[in-house]
MOPAC internal coordinates of N, CA, C and O (Angstrom, degrees):
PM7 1SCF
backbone

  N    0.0000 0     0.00 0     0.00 0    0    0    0
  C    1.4453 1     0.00 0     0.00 0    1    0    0
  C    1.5243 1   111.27 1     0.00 0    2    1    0
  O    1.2310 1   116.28 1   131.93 1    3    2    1
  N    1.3559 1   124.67 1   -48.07 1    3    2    1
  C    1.0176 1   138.18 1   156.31 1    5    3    2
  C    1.4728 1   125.52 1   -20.34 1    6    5    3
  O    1.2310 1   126.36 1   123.08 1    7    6    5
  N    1.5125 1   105.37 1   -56.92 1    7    6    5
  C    1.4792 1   122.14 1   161.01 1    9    7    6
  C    1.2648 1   123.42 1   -34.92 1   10    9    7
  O    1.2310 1   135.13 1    95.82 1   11   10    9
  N    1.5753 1    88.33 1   -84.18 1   11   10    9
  C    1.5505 1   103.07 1   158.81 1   13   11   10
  C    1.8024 1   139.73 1   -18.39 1   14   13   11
  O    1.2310 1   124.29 1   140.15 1   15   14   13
  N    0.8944 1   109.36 1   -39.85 1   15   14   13
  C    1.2140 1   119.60 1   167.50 1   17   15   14
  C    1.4086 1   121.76 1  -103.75 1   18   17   15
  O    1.2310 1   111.74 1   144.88 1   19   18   17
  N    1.2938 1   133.17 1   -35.12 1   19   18   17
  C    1.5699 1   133.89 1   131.30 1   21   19   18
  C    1.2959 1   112.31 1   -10.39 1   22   21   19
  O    1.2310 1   118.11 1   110.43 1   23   22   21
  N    1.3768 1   121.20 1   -69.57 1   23   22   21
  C    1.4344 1   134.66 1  -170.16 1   25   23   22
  C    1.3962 1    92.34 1   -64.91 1   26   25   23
  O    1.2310 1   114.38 1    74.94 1   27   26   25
  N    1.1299 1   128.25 1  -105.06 1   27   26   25
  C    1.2605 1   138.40 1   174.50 1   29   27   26
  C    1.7586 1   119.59 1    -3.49 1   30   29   27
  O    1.2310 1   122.29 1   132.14 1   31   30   29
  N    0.9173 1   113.22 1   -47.86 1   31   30   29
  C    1.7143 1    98.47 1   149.84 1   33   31   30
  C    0.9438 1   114.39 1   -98.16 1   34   33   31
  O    1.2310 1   103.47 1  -163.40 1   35   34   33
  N    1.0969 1   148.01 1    16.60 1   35   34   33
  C    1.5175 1   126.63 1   124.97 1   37   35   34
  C    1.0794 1   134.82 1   -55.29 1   38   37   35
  O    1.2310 1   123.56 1   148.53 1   39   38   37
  N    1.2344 1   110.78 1   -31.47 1   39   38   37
  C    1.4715 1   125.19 1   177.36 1   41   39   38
  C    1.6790 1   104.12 1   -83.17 1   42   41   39
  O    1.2310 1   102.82 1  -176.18 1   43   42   41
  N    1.2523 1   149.12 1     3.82 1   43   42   41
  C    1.0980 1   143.19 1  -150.83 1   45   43   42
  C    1.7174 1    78.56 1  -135.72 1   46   45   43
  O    1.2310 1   114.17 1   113.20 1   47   46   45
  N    1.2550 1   128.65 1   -66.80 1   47   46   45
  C    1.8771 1   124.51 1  -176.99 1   49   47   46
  C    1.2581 1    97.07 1   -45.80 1   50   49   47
  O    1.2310 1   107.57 1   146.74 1   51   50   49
  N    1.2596 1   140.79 1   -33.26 1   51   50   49
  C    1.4867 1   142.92 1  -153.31 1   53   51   50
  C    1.6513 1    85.85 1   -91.41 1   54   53   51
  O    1.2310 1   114.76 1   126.20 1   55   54   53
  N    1.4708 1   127.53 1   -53.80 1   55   54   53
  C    1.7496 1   105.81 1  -170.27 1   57   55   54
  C    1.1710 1   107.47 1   -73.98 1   58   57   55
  O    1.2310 1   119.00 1   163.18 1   59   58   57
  N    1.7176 1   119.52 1   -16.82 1   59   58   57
  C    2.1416 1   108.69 1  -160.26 1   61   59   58
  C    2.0326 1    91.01 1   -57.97 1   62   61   59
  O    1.2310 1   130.81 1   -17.49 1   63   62   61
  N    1.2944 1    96.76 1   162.51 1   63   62   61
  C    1.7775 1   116.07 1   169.20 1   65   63   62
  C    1.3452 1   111.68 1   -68.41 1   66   65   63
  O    1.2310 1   121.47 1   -48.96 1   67   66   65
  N    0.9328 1   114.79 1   131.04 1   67   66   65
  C    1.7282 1   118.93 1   173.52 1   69   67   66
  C    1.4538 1   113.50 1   -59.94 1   70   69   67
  O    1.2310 1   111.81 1   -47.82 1   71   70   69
  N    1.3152 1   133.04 1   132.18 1   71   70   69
  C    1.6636 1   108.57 1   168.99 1   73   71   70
  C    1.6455 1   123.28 1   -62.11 1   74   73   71
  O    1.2310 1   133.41 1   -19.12 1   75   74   73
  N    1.0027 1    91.68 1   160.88 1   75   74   73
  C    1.6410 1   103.07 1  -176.04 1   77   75   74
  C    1.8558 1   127.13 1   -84.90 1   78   77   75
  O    1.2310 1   114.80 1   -92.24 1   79   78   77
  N    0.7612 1   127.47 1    87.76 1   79   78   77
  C    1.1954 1   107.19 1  -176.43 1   81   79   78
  C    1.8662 1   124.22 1   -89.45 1   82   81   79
  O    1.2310 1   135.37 1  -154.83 1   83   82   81
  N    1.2713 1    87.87 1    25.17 1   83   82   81
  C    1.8024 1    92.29 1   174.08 1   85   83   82
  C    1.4935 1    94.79 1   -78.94 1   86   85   83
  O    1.2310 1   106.98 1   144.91 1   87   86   85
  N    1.6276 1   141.84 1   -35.09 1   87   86   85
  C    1.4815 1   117.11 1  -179.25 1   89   87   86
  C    1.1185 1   109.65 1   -67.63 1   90   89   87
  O    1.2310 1   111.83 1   121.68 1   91   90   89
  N    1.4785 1   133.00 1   -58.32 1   91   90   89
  C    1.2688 1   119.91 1  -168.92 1   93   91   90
  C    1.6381 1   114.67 1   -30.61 1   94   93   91
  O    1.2310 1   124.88 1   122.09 1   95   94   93
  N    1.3162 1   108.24 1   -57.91 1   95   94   93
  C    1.4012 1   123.29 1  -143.41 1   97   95   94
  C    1.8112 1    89.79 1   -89.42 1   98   97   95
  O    1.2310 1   117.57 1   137.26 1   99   98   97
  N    0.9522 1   122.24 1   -42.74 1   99   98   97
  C    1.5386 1   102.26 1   174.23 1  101   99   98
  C    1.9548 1   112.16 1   -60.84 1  102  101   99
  O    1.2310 1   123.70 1   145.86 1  103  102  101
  N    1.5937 1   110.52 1   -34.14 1  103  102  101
  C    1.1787 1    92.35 1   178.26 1  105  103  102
  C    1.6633 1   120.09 1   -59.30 1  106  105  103
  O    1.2310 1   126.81 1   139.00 1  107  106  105
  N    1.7166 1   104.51 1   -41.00 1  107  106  105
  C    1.4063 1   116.15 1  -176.63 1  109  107  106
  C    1.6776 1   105.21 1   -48.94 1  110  109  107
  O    1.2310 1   115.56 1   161.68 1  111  110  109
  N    1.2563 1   126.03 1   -18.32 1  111  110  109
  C    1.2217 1   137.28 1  -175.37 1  113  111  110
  C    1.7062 1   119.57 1   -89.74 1  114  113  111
  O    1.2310 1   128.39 1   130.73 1  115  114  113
  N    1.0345 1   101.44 1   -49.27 1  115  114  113
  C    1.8647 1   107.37 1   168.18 1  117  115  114
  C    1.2799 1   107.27 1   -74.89 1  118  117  115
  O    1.2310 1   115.98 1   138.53 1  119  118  117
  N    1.4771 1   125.25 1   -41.47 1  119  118  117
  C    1.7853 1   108.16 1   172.06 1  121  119  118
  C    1.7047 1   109.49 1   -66.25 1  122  121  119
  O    1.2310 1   113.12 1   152.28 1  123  122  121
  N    1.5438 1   130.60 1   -27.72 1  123  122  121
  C    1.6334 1   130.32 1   170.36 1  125  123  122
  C    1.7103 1    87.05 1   -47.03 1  126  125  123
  O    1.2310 1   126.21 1   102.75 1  127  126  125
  N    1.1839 1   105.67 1   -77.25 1  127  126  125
  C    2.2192 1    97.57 1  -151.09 1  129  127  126
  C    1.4389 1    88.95 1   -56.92 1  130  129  127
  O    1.2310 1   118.75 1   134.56 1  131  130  129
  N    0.8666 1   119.99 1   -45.44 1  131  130  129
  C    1.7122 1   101.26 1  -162.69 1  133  131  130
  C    1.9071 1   104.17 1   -66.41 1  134  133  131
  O    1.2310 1   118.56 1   140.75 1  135  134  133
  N    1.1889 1   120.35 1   -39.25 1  135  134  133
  C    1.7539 1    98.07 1   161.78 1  137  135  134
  C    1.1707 1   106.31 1   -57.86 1  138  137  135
  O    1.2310 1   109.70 1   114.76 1  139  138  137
  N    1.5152 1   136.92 1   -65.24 1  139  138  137
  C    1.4588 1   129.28 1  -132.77 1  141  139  138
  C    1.9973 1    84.34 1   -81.44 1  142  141  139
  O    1.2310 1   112.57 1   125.17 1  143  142  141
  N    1.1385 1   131.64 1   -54.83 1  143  142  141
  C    1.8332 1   108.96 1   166.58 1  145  143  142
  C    1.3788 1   124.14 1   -39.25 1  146  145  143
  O    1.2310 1   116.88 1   144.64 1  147  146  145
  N    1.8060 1   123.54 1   -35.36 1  147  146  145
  C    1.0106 1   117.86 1   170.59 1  149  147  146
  C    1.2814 1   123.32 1   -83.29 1  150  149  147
  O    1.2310 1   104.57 1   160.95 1  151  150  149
  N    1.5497 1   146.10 1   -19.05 1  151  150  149
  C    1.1814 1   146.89 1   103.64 1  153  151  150
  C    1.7429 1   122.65 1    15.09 1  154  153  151
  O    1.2310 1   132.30 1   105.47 1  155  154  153
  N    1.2825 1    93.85 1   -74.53 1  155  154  153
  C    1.5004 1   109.70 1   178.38 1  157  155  154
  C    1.7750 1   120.71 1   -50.01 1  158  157  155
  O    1.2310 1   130.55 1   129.45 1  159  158  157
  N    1.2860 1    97.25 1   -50.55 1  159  158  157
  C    1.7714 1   122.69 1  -172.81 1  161  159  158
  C    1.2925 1   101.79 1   -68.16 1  162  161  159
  O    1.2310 1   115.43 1   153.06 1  163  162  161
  N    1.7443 1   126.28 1   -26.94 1  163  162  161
  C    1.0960 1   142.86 1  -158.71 1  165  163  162
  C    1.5710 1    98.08 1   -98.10 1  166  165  163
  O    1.2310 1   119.55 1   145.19 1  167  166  165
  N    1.0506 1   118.46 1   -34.81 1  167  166  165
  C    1.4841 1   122.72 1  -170.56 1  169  167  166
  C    1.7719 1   116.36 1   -87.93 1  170  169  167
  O    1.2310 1   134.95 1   146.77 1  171  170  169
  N    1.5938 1    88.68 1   -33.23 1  171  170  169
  C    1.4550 1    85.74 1   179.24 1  173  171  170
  C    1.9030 1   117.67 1   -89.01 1  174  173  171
  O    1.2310 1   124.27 1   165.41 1  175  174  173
  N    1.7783 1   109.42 1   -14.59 1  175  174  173
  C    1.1594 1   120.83 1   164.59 1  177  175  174
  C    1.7831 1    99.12 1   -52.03 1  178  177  175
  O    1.2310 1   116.64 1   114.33 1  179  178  177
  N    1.3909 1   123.99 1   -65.67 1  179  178  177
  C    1.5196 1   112.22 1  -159.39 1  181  179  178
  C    1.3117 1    97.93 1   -71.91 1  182  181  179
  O    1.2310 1   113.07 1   154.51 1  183  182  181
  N    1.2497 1   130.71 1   -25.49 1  183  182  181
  C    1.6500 1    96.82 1  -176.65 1  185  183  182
  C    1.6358 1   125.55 1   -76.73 1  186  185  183
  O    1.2310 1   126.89 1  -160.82 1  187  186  185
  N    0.9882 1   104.34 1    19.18 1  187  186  185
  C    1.8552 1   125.66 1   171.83 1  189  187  186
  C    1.2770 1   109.70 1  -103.52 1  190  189  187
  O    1.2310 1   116.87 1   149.31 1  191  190  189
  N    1.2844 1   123.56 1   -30.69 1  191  190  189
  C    1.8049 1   110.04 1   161.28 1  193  191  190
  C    1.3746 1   115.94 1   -54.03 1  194  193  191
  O    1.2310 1   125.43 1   -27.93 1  195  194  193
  N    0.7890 1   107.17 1   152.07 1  195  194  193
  C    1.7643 1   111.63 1   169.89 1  197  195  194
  C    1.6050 1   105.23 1   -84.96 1  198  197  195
  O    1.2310 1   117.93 1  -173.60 1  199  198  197
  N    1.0345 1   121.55 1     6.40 1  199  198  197
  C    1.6927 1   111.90 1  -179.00 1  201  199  198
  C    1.8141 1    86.86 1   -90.94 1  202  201  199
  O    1.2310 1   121.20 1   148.02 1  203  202  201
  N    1.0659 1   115.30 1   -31.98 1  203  202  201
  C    1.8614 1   106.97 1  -164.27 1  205  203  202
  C    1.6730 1    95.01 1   -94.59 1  206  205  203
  O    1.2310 1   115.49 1   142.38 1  207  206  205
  N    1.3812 1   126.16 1   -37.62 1  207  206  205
  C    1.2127 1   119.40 1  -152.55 1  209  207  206
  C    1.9132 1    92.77 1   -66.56 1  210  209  207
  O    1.2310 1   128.32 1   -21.52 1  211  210  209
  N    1.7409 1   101.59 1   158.48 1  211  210  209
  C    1.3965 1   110.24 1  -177.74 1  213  211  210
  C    1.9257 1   117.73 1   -59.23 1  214  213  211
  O    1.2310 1   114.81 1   -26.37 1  215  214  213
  N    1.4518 1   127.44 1   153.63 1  215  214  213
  C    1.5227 1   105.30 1  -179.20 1  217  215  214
  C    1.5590 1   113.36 1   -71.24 1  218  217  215
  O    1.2310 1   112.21 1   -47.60 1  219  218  217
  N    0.9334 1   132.30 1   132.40 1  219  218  217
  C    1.6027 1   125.71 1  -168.58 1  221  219  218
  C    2.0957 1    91.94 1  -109.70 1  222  221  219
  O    1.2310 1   131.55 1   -60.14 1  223  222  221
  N    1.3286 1    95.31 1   119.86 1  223  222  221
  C    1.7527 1   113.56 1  -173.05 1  225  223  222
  C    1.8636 1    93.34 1   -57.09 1  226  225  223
  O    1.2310 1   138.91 1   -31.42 1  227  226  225
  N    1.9284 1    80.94 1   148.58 1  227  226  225
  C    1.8560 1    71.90 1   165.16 1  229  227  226
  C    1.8008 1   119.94 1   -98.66 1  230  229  227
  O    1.2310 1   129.22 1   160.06 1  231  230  229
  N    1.5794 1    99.84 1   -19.94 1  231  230  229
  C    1.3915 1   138.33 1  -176.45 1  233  231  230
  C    1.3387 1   102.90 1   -79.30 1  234  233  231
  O    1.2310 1   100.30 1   138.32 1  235  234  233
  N    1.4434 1   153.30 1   -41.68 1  235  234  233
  C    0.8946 1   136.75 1  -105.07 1  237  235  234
  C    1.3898 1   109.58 1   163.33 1  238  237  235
  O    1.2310 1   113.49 1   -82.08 1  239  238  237
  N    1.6350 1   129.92 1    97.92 1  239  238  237
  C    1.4613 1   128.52 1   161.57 1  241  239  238
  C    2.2250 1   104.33 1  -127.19 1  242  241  239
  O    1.2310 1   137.94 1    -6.32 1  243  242  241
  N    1.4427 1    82.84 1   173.68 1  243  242  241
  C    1.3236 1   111.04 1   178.54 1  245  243  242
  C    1.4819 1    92.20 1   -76.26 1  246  245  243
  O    1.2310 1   123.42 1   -52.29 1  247  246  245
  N    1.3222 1   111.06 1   127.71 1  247  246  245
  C    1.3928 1   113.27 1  -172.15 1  249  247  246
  C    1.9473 1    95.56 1  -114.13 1  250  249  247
  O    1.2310 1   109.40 1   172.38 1  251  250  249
  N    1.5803 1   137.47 1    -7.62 1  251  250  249
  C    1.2069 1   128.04 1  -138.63 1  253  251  250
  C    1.9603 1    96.44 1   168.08 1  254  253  251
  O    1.2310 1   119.13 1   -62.39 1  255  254  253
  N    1.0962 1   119.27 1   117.61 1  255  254  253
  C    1.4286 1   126.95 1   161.65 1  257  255  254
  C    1.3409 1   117.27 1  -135.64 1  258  257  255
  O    1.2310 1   129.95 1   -43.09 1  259  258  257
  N    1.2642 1    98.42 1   136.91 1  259  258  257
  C    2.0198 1    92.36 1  -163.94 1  261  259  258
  C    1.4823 1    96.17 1  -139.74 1  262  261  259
  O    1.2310 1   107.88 1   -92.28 1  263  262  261
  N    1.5642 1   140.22 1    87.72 1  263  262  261
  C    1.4433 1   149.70 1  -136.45 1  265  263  262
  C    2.0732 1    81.06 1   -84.93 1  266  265  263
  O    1.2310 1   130.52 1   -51.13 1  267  266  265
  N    1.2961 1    97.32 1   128.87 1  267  266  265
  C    1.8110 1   116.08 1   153.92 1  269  267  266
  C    1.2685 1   109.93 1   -71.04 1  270  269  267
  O    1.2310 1   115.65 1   134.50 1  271  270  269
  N    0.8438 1   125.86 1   -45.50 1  271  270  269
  C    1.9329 1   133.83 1  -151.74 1  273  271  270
  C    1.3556 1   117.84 1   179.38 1  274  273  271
  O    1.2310 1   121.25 1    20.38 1  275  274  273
  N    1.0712 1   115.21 1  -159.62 1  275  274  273
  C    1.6905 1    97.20 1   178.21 1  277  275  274
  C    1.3158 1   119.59 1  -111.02 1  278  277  275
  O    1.2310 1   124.25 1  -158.57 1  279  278  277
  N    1.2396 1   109.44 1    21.43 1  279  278  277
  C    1.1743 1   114.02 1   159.54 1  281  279  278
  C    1.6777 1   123.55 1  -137.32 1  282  281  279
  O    1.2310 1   130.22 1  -163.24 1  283  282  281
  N    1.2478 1    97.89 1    16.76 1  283  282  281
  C    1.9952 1   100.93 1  -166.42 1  285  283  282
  C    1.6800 1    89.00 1  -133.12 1  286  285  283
  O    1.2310 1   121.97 1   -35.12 1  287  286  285
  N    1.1576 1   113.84 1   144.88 1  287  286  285
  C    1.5004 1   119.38 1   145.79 1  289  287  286
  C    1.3819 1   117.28 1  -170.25 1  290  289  287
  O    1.2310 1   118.64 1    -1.44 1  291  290  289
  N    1.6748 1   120.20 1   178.56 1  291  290  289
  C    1.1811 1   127.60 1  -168.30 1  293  291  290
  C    1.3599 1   112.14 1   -99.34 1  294  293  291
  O    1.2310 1   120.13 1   -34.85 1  295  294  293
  N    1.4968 1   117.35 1   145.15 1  295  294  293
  C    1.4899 1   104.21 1  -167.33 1  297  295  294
  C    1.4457 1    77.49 1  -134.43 1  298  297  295
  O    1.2310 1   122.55 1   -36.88 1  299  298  297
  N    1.5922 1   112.73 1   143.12 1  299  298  297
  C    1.6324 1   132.23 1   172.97 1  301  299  298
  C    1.1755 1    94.70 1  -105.75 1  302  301  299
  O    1.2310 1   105.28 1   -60.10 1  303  302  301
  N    1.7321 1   144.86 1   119.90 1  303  302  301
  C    1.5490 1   133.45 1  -170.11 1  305  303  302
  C    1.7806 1    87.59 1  -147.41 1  306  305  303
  O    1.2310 1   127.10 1   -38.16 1  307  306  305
  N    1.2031 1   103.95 1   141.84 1  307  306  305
  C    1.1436 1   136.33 1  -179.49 1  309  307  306
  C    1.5817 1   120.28 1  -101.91 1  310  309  307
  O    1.2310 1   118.70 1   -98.42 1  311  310  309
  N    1.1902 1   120.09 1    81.58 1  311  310  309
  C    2.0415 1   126.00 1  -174.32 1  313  311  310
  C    1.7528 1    95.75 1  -107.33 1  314  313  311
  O    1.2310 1   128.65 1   -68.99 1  315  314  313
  N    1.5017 1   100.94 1   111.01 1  315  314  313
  C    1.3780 1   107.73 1   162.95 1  317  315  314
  C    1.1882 1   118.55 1    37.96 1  318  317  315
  O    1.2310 1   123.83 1  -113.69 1  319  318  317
  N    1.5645 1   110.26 1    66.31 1  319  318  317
  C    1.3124 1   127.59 1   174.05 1  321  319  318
  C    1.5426 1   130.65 1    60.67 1  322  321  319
  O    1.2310 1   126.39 1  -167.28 1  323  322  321
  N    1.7870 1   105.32 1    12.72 1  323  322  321
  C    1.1769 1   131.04 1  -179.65 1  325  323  322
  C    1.5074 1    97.79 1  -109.49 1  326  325  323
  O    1.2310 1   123.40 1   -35.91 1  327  326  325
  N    1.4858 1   111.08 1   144.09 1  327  326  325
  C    1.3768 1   130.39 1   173.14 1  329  327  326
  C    1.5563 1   128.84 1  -109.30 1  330  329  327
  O    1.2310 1   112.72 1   -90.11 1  331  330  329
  N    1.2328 1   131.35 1    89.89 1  331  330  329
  C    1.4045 1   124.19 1  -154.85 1  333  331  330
  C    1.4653 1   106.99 1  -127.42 1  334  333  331
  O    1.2310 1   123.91 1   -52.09 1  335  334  333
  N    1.3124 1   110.11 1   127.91 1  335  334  333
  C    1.5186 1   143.04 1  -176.78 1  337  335  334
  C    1.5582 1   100.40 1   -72.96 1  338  337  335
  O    1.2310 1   120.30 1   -84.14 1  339  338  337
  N    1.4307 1   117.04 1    95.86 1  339  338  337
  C    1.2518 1   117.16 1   171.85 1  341  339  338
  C    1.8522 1   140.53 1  -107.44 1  342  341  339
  O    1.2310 1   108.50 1   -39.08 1  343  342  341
  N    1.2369 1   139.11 1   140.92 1  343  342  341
  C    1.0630 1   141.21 1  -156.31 1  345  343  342
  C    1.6386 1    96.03 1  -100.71 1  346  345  343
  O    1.2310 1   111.13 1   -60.15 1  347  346  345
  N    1.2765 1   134.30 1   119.85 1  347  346  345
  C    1.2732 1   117.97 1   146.92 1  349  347  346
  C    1.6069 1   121.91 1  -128.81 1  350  349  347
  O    1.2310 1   127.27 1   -19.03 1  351  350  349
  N    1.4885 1   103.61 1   160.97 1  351  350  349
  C    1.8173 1   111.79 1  -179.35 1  353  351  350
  C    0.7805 1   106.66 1  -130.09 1  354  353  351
  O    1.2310 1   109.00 1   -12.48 1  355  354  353
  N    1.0212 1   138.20 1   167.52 1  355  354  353
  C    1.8633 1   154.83 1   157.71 1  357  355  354
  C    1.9048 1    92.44 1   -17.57 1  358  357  355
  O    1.2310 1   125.13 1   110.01 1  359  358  357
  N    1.3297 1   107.76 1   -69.99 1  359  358  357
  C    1.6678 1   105.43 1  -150.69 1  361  359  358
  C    1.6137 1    92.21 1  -100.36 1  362  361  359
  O    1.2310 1   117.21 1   165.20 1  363  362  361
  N    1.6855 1   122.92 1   -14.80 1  363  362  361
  C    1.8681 1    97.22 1   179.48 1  365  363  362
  C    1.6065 1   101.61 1  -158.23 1  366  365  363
  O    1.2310 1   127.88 1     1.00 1  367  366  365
  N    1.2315 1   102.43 1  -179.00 1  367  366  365
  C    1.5877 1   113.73 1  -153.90 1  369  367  366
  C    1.9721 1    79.37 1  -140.97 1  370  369  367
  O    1.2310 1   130.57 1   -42.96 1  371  370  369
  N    1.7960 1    97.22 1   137.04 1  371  370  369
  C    1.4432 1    78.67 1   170.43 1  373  371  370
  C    2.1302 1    67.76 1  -136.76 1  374  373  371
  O    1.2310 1   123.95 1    -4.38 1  375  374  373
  N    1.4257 1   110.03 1   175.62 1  375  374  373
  C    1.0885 1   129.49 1   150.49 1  377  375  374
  C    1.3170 1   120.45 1   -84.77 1  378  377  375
  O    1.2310 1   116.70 1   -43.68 1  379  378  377
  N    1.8330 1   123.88 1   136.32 1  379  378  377
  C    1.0019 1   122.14 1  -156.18 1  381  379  378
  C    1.4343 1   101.33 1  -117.90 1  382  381  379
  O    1.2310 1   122.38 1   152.39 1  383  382  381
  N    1.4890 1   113.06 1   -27.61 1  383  382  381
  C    1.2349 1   124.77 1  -167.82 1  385  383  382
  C    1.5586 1   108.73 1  -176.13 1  386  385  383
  O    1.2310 1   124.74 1   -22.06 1  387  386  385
  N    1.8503 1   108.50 1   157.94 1  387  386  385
  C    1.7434 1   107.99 1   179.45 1  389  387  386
  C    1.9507 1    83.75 1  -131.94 1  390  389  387
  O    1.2310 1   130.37 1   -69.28 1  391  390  389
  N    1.2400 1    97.60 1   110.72 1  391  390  389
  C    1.0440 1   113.09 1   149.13 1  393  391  390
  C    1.7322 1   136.04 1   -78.50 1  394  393  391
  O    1.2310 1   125.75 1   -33.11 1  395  394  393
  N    1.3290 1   106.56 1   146.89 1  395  394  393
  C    1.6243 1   134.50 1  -179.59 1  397  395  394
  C    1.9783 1    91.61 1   -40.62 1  398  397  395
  O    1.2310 1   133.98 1   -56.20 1  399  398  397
  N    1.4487 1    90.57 1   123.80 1  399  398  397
  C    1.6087 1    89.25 1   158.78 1  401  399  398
  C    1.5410 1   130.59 1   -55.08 1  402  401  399
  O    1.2310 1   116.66 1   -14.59 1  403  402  401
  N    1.2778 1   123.96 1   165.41 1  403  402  401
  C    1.1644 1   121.39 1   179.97 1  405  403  402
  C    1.0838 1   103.83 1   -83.68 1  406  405  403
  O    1.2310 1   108.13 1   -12.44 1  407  406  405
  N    1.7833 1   139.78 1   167.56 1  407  406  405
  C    1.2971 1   112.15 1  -166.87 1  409  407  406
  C    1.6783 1    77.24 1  -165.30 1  410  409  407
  O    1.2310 1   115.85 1   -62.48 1  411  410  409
  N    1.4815 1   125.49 1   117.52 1  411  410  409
  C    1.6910 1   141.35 1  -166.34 1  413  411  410
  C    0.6478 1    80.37 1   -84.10 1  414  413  411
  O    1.2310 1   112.61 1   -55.96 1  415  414  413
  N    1.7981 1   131.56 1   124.04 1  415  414  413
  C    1.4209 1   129.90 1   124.78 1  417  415  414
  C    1.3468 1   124.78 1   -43.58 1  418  417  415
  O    1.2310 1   118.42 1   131.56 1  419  418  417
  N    1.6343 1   120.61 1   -48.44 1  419  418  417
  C    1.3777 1   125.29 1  -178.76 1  421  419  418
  C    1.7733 1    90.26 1   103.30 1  422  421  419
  O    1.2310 1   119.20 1    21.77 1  423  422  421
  N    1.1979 1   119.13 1  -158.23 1  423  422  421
  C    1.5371 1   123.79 1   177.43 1  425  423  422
  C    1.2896 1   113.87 1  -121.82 1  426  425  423
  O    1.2310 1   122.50 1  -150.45 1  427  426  425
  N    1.9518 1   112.82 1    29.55 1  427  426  425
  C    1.4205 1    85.93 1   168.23 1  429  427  426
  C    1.6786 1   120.70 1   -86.44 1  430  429  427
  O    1.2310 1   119.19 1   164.12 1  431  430  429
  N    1.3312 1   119.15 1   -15.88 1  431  430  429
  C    1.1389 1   130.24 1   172.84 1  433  431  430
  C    1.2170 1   116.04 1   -59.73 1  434  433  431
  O    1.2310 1   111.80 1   -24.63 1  435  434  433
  N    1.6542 1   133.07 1   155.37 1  435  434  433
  C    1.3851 1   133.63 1  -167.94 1  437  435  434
  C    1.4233 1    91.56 1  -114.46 1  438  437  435
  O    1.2310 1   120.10 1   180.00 1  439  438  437

């Protein structure tokens, strides 16, 4: 008799449904995009403050970058109405040259 009922729930654990773990894991999955979108929305909000955005010179921008290699290139930079042909590397910056201002014709010239 003993058996009998031994067996018999065994046979009854053997029909119950297994749990599922496709909900868990799809939820764990719709809360991922929804951080990494909210992340995103979050990242591109601060770079519109002016506390994150880069300092932009009032004297003085990069007018021209033209990469040598991956570590050398030429920088065309513009300081107070001066134009200077620049060398840079990993460890130094030399000046190469000061070029002729730019000088607007405007459109009366053909």
């Amino acid at each position: 008799m003993v058996s009998l009922v031994l067996s018999t729930t065994a046979n009854v654990e053997s029909l119950a449904p297994r749990p599922s773990y496709m909900g868990p894991v799809l939820q764990m999955l719709i809360v991922l995009v929804i951080m990494v979108a909210l992340l995103f929305v979050v990242a591109r909000l601060l770079r519109r403050l002016p506390a994150f955005r880069p300092p932009v010179g009032e004297h003085m921008r990069v007018v021209e970058r033209m990469p040598l290699g991956p570590k050398h290139q030429l920088l065309l930079v513009e300081v107070e109405g001066r134009r200077l042909l620049l060398g840079a590397s990993e460890s130094q910056i030399h000046q190469l040259a000061e070029l002729d201002p730019v000088v607007d014709h405007g459109e009366d010239e053909p």
